[in-house]
N, C-alpha and C positions, 0 to 999 in steps of 0.2 A: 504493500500500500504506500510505502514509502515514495514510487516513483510517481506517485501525484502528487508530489511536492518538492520534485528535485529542482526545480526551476527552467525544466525545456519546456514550457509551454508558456505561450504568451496570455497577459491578462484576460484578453478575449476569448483564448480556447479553454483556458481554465474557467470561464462562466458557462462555458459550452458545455465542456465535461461534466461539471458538476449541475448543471442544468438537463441534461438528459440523464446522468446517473439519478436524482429528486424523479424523474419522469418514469423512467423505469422502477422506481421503487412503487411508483405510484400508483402504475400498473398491477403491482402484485397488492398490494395495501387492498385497491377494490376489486381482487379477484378473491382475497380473503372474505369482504362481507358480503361479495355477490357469490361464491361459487362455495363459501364452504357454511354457508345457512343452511344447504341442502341437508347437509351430516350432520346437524343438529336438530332441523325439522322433527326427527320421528322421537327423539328422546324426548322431544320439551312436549311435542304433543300426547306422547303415552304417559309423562305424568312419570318418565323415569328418573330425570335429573329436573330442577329449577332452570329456567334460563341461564341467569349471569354463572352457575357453576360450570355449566355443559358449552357454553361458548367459551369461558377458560381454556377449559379441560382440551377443547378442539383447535382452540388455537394454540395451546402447547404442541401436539400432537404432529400440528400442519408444521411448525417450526421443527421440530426431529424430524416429520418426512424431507424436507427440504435438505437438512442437512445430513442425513443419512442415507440418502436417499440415489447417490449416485449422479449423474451428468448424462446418460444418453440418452433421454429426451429432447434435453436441451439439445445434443448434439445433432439429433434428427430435425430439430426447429432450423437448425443454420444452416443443413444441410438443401434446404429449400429453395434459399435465396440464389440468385445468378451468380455464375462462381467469377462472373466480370465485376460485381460489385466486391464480393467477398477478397477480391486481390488488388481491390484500389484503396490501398491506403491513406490518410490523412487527406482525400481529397473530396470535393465538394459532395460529388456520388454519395462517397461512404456516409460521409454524416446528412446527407438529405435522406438517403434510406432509413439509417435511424431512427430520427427525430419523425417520419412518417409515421413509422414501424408503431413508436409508440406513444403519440397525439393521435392516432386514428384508433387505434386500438381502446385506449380510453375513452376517449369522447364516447364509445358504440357501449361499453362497459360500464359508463356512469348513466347514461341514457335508459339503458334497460332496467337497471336497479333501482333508477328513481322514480319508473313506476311499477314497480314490484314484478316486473316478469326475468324469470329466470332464464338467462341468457347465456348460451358457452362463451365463456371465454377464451379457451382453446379454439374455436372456430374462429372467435374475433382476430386472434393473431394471425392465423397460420391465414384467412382472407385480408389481413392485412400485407404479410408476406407477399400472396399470390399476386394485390393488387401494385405492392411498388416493384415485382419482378415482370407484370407485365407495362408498365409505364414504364421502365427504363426500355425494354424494348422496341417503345415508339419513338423514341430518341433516335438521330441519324445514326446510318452505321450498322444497325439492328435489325434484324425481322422480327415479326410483330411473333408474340410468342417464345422466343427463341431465349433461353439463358436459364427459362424458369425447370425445375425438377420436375418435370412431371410424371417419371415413374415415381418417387417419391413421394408430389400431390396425391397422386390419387391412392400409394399405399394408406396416407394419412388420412386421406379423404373416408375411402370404404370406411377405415377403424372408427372416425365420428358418422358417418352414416348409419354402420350396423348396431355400433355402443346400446343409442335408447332399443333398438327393437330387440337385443339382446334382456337390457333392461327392464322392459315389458313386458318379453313372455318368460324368460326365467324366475320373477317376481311375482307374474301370476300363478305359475304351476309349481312351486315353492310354497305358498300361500296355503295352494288347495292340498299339497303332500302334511305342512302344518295342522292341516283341519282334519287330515285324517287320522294324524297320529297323534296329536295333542287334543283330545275330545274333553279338555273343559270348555265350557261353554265361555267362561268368562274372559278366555283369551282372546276370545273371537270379536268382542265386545267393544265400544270406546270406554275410557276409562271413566270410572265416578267420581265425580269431586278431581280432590287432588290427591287421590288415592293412587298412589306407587302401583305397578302389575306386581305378581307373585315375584321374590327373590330373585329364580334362576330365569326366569324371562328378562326381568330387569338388568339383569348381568351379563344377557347375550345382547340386548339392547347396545349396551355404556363399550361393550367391547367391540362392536361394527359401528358405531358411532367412532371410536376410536381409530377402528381401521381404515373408513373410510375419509377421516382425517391426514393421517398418517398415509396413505394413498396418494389423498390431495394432493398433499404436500410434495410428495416423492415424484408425481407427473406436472403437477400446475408449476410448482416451485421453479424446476428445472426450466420452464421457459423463461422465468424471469432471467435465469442464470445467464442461459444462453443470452437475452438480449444486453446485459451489460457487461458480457465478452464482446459483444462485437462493439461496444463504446469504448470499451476499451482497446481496445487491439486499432480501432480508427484511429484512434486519437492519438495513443501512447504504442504505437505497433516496437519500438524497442524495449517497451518492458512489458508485452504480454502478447507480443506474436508467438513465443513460446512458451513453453513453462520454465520458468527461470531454475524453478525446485529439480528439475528433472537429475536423476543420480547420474552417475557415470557410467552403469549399468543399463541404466535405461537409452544412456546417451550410445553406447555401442552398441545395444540390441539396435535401435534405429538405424543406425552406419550399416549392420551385420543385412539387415532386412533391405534395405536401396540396394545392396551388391546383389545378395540371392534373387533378386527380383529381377534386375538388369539382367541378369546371367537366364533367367528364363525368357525376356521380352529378347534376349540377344539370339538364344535356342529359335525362337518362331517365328522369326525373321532370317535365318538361315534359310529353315525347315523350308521358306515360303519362293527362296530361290530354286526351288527345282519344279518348282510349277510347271506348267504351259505358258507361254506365253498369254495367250485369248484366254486365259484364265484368271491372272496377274491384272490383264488389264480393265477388269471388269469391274464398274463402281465401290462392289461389297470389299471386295480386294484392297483397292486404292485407298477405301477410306479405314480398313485393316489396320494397313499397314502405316496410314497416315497416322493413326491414334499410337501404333506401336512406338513411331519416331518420337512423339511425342513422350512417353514414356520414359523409352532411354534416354532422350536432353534431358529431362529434367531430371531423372533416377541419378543423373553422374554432375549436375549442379551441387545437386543436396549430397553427393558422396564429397565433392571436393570441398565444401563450405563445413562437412561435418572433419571431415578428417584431421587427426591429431588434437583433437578435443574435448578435452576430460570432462568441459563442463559449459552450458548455455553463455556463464557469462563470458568464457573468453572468444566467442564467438564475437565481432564486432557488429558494434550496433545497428549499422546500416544494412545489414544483411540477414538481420532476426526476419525482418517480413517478409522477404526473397524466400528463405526457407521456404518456410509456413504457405506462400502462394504457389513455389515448386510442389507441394506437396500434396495439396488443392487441386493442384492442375492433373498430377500421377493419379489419384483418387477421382476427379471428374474421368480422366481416361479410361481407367479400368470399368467406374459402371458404363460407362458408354459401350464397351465391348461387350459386358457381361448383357446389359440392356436390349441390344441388337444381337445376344442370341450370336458372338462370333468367337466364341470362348468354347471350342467343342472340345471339353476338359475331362477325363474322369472326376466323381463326387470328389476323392478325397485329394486331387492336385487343386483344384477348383478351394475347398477349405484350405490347403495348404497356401495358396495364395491368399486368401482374403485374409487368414495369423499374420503372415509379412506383414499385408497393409496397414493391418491394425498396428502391428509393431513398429511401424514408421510412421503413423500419427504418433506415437507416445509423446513427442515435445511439442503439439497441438493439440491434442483433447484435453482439456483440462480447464478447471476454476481455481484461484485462490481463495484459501479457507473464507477471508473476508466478506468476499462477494456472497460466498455462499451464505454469511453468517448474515449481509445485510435484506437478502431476499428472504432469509428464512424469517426474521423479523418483520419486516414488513409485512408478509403473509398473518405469520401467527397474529399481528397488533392488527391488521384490517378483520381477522374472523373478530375478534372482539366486539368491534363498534359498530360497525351497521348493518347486522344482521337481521334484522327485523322485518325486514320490507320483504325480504326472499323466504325466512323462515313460513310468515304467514302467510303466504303463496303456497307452498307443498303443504302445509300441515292442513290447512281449510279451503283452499279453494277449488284444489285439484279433483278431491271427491266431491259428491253429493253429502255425506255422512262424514263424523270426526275417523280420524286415524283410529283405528284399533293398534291390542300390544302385536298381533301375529303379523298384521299390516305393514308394519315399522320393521319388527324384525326381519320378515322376507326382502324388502323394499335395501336393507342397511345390507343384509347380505350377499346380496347379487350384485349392488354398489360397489364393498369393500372387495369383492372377488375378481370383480371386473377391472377395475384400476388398478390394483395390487398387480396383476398378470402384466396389464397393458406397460406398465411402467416397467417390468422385465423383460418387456419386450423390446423397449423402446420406444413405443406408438403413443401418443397423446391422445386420447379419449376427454370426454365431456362428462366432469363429476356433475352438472344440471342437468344433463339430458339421459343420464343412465340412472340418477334418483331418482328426478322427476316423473320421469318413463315409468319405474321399478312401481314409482306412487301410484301411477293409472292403473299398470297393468293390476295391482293389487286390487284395487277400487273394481273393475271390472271381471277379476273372481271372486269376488266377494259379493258380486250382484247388488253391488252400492251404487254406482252409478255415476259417473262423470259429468261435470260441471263442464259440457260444450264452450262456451264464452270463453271462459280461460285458457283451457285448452287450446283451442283455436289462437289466442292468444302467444301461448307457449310455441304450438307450431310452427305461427307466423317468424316470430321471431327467431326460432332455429331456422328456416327457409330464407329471410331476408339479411340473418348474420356475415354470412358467406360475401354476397353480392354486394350487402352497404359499403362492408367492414373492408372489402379491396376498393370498391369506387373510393372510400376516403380516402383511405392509404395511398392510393396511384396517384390522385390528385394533389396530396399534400407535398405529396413527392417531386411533381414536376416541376411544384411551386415553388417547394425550397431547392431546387434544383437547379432553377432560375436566380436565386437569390445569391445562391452557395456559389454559381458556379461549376 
């Protein structure tokens, strides 16, 4: 954290920095009271914890997922953006992506919350992503389309499309498996007064409350992460284009993994000289082997910049970003190949390559403990505060009838089940639309009966997140683009 105060930044980038670092927190702050009211919905309304304890309890929770939670989410959020922005450092680009990324992002975020409908905010990002990766490519230079991830979009895409309908039918036939095997009647029930459910309900309750806090934390958190790596690394690309901490160990697996790789990409480019001719010259070919060349420049950049060095910092400064965009460029290459289906590999050379690559990001994937520690804050302190507007959306308005305790419980555990995976997976899913979902589908086996208006409502606003949340995004983008230069 030190080098945001070494004195290489002028007073103006320092208001910049520390003005979108405030933005980014800010981000996560109302994703806490907009997205983690869901994971406390079902406890305040069965009557198993008090409000003010159980929004503690949850924003503790979301603060450990966040910070034990890992980075490859985040890593999948970055992996989104056009890898022409992602390698233009300190330059106008970079920080007009940014600063769209996340003024559009909120704005759509504080909008939905302030009138109580439950809104993703994982969809809010990743449509804001989509929207400044296709405005950069109406820029001259570009084809329209062109930069943005789009096997990536739409792996992410399906994972928030399928999330609520997963959420929905797993929630209902959970419900109705509850009602057969738990045949007190009183479970099935809304609760009395402010009568607690039995003990061991209440305790499966406070514990998927729990997990699906701790979820949160572990998927939502990580995009904040991710977005104040990329502020940083804009900004300050000599002290976090890589990981400064990186060991010596880790500094030679990476050197060890650019040779073995070179040495393969150098194999298939032999292999590819004994072709036919009319074979060599054929589109699929050309652009093969174009990607291959690609490859090897840059595999033997990053050998000679790494070579003879124990450790990031004696690596000179000017040459931290070169890395990290060599690096970028060898990883855009490889899925290009694997993408277009021209990697006809056995499974396990196929995995034996993707360990290398992964072994040569080691001094690019990474957060400093700080960053991690300030996102996780700002998460856990926004579940706190304004969670009221979203709570009372899932707990009353979603059904016709209050929450029951078996309601809550199926609802919390197809939530905490669902995030929990998606976050080992790396995939960002929507903790509102796989609760909210989990809410209905409960409601409708339980022959309560759904409250249309709202819902309609909810849909709406998962249907229009997508589309606003890039129009903003793009357009903020072109404008600070214009400003920035």
């Amino acid at each position: 954290m030190e080098a945001l105060f070494d004195g290489s930044l002028t007073s103006g980038m320092m208001i910049l920095l520390f003005l979108s670092l405030a933005i980014a927190c800010g981000f996560e702050f109302v994703n806490g009271f907009h997205d983690t009211a869901n994971a406390v919905a079902t406890v305040i309304y069965t009557k198993s914890l008090k409000p003010v304890p159980s929004v503690v309890w949850s924003g503790i929770w979301n603060f450990l997922g966040v910070f034990l939670g890992g980075i490859a989410v985040a890593i999948g959020i970055i992996n989104l953006l056009p890898v022409d922005l992602l390698v233009s450092s300190g330059t106008g680009a970079g920080m007009a992506m940014v600063l769209a990324l996340l003024i559009g992002a909120v704005i759509w975020n504080v909008g939905t919350w302030y009138f109580g409908i439950p809104a993703s905010s994982s969809h809010t990002l990743i449509g804001s992503i989509l929207g400044v990766g296709l405005a950069n490519s109406l820029l001259p230079g570009h084809i329209f389309g062109s930069g943005v991830n789009w096997s990536k979009a739409g792996e992410i895409g399906l994972s928030l499309l399928i999330s609520p309908l997963i959420g929905f039918t797993l929630a209902a036939l959970l419900l109705l498996l509850l009602k057969r095997l738990a045949r007190n009647p009183k479970l099935h029930q809304a609760p009395e007064g402010d009568t607690p459910p039995p003990w061991w309900v209440r305790a499966i309750l406070i514990f998927t409350c729990t997990g699906v806090s701790f979820a949160h934390g572990s998927n939502d958190g990580q995009k904040g992460v991710g977005l104040v790596m990329l502020i940083l690394i804009g900004i300050l690309p000599a002290s976090y284009a890589l990981n400064m901490d990186c060991s010596r160990e880790q500094l030679t697996e990476t050197l060890a993994a650019s040779r073995e790789l070179e040495e393969w990409v150098q194999h298939e480019m032999t292999a590819a000289l004994i072709m036919p001719a009319s074979l060599m010259a054929s589109p699929v070919q050309q652009e093969k082997q174009s990607l291959f060349r690609t490859l090897k420049d840059n595999l033997r950049v990053v050998q000679a910049k790494l070579a003879g060095k124990s450790s990031v910092v004696e690596i000179p400064k000017e040459e931290r970003f070169e890395i990290r965009k060599r690096i970028l460029l060898i990883t855009n290459a490889f899925s290009k190949l694997e993408k277009e289906k021209q990697l006809a590999l056995p499974e396990e050379v196929l995995l034996s390559l993707k360990a290398r690559l992964k072994a040569l990001r080691n001094i690019t994937e990474y957060a400093p403990t700080w960053v991690i520690v300030a996102i996780a804050l700002s998460l856990g302190i926004g579940t706190m505060i304004g969670w009221k507007r979203i709570v009372v959306t899932v707990g009353e308005k979603i059904g016709k009838s209050h929450l029951t305790y078996s309601q809550g419980a199926a609802a919390e555990i197809v939530a905490m089940s669902t995030i929990g995976l998606s976050s080992l997976l790396g995939l960002p899913v929507s903790t509102t639309h796989v609760l909210s979902s989990g809410v209905a589908g409960t409601m409708v086996a339980q022959k309560a009966g759904i409250q249309v208006d709202v819902v309609r409502k909810i849909a709406l606003a998962w249907l229009l997140t997508l589309p606003v949340s890039m129009l903003l995004a793009g357009t903020l983008f072109l404008m600070f683009r214009a400003i920035l230069g």
